[in-house]
C-alpha positions in Angstrom: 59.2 -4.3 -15.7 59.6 -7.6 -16.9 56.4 -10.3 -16.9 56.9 -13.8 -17.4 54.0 -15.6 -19.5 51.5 -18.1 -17.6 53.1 -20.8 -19.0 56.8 -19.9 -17.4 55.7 -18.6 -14.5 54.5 -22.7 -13.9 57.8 -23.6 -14.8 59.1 -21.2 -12.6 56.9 -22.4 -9.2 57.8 -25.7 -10.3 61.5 -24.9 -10.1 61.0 -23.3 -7.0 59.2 -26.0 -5.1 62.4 -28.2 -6.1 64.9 -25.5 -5.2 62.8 -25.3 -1.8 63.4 -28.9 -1.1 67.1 -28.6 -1.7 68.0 -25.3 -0.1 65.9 -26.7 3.2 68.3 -29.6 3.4 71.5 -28.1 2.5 71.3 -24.6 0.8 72.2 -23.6 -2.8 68.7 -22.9 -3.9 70.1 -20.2 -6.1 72.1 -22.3 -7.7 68.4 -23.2 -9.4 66.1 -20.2 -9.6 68.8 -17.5 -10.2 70.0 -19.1 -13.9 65.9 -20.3 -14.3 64.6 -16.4 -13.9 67.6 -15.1 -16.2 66.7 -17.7 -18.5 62.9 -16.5 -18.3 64.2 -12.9 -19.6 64.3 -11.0 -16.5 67.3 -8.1 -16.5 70.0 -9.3 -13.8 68.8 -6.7 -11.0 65.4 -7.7 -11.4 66.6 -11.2 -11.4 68.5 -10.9 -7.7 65.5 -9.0 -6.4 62.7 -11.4 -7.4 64.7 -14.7 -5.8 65.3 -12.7 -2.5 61.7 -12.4 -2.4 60.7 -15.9 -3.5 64.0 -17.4 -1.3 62.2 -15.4 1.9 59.4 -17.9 1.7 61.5 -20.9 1.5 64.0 -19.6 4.2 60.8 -18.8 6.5 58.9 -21.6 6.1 62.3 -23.4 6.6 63.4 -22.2 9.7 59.9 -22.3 11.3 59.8 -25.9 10.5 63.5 -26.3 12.3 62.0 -24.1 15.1 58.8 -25.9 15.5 60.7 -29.4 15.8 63.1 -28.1 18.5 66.4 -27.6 16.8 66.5 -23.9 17.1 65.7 -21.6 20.1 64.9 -18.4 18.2 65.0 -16.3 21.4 68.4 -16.7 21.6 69.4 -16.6 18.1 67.3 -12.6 17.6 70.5 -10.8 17.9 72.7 -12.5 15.5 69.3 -12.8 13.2 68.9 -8.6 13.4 73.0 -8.4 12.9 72.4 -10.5 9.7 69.6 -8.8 8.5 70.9 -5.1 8.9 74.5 -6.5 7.4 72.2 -8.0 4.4 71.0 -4.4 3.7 74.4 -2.3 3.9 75.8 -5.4 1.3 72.8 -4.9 -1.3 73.2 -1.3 -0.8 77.0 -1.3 -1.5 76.9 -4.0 -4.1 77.9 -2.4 -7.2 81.2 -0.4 -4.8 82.6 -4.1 -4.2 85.1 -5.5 -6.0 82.5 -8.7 -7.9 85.1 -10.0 -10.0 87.3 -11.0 -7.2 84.3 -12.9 -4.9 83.6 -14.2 -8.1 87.0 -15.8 -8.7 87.4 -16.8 -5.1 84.0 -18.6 -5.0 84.6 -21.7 -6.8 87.6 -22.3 -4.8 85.8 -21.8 -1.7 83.1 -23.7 -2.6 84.9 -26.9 -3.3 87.1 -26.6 0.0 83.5 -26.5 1.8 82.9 -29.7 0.1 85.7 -31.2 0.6 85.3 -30.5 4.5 82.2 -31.9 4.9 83.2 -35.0 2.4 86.0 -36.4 4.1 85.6 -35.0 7.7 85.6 -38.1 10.1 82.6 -38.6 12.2 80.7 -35.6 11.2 77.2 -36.3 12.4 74.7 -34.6 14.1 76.0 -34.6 17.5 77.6 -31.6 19.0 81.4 -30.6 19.7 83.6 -28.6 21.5 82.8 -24.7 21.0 85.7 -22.8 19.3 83.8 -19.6 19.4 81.3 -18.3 22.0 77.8 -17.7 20.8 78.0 -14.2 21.4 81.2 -13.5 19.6 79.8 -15.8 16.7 77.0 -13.9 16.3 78.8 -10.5 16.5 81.2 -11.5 13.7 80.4 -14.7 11.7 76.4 -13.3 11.5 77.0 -9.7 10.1 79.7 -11.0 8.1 78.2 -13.4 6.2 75.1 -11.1 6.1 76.9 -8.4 4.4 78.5 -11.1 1.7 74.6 -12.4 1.1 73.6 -9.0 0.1 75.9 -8.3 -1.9 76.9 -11.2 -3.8 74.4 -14.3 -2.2 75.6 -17.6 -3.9 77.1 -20.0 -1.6 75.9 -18.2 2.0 74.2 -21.2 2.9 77.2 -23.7 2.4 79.2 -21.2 4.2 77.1 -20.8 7.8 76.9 -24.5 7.7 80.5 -24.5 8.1 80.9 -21.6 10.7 78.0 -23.0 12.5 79.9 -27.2 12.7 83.6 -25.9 12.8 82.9 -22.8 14.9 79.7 -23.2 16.9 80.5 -27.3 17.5 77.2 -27.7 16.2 76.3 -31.1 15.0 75.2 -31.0 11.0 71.1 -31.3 11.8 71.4 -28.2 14.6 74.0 -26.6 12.1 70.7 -26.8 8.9 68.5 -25.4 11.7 70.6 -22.3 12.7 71.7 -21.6 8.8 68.2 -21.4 7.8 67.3 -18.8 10.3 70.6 -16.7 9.7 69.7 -17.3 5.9 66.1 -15.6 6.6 67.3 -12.5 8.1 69.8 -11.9 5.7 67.0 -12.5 2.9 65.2 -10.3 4.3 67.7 -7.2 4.6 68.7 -7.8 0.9 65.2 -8.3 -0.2 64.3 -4.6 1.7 67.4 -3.4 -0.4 65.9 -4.6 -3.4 62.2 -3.4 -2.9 63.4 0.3 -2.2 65.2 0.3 -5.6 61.8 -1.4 -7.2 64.2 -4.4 -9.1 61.2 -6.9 -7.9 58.4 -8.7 -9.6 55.9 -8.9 -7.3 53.9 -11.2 -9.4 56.5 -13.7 -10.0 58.2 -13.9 -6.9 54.7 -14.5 -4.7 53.9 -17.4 -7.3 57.6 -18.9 -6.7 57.3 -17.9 -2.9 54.3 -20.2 -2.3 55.9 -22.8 -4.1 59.0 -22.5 -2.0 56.8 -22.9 1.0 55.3 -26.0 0.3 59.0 -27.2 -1.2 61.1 -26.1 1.8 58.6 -27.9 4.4 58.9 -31.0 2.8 62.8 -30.6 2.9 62.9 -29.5 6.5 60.8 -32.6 7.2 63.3 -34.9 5.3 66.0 -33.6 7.4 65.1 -33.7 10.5 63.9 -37.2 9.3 67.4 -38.3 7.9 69.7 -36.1 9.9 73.1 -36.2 8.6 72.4 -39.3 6.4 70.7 -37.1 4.1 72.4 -33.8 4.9 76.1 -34.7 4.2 75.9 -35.8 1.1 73.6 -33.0 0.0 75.7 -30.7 1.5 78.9 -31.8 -0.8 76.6 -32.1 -4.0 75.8 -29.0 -3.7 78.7 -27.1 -3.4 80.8 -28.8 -6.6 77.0 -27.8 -8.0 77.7 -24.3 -7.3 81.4 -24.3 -7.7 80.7 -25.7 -11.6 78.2 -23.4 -12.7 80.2 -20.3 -11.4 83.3 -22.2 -13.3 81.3 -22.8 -16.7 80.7 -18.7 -16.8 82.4 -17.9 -19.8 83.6 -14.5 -17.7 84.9 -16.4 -14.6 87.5 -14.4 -13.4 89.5 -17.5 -12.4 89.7 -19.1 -15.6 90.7 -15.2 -17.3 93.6 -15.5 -14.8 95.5 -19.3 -16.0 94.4 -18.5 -19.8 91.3 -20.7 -20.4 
């Protein structure tokens, strides 16, 4: 098992309490500490295992912020949440059976069409629309869907519930952050489980990064619910060309393989 020095494992809360902030307001906090723990030496499976344990205190602390300001009624919300969660753990458990390369290829291209969305969607704000989907069917399909992609592949879930949750749900984008944090927790939780039963986790690391994520993912809650779409929008599209770079830049990127770059 892997252990990071004292000195990186500052540098690693440090990135955490930024990746908290970000992920609070519009997801994509992987996008930071995934690359930052493979560049501190952990092996890849260690890697994925530590962030879902360190992402579960961000995600928490996250949506109990939303929770405790009135944007989320976690009552009704429990059975999508468990549908998440147990998705989460059949996708970590089925991982290596999935065809990566493909969601690999696919996810830059996705990614972008999110932003663009959000980016040039008139009057997207954070008042709520007309339904397409009922709540329950949402959270029987959208939930355990997306659930099963975060455990088994994870970048991008975030991005991707904020879109079900404003095109689908007709949820404005400050109710949309709210419900994609709590989703996001559930389904961190599954995969983490995944992860702790195989023993790819550092415990050490991941409780340091955790508590920094805390005290990062309140503060970016708080700006939110502060800002509201002002602040989330913008975020939101950052973000996902962010992600939709980085997974481009991979010299292995299945996309680029396929027009000969």
């Amino acid at each position: 098992m892997f252990e990071a020095s004292l000195e990186i494992l500052a540098l690693l809360a440090l990135i955490a309490f930024l990746a908290g902030i970000m992920d609070a307001i519009a997801g994509g906090g992987g996008l930071v500490t995934i690359p930052a723990l493979l560049l501190a030496g952990f092996p890849p499976v260690e890697a994925l295992g530590t962030n879902k344990l360190q992402g579960l205190f961000g995600t928490g602390a996250a949506a109990y912020s939303y929770a405790k300001g009135g944007h989320v009624d976690i009552r009704r919300q429990f059975m999508p949440g468990f549908l998440a969660f147990a998705a989460s753990i059949a996708g970590a458990l089925i991982a290596t059976l999935l065809p990566a390369e493909l969601l690999r290829g696919m996810m830059p291209v996705l990614l972008i069409s999110v932003a663009l969305y959000f980016a040039f969607k008139p009057n997207l704000n954070d008042l709520d629309r007309t339904e397409r989907m009922s709540p329950l069917l949402f959270g029987l399909t959208i939930a355990p869907l997306l659930g099963l992609y975060d455990g088994a592949f994870g970048p991008g879930t975030g991005s991707f519930l904020m879109l079900a949750f404003v095109s689908l749900a007709g949820h404005g984008l400050l109710k949309a952050t709210a419900h994609t944090k709590f989703l996001n927790f559930a389904s961190n939780v599954g995969g983490f489980a995944a992860f702790a039963a195989v023993g790819a986790i550092s415990w050490k690391t991941g409780l340091v990064m955790g508590v920094a994520q805390i005290v990062g993912a309140r503060l970016g809650a708080s700006l939110a619910m502060r800002k509201g779409s002002g602040l989330i929008k913008p975020l939101l599209v950052l973000v996902c060309l962010a992600l939709a770079v980085r997974l481009l830049m991979e010299s292995d990127n299945p996309l680029l393989r396929s027009i000969g770059l």
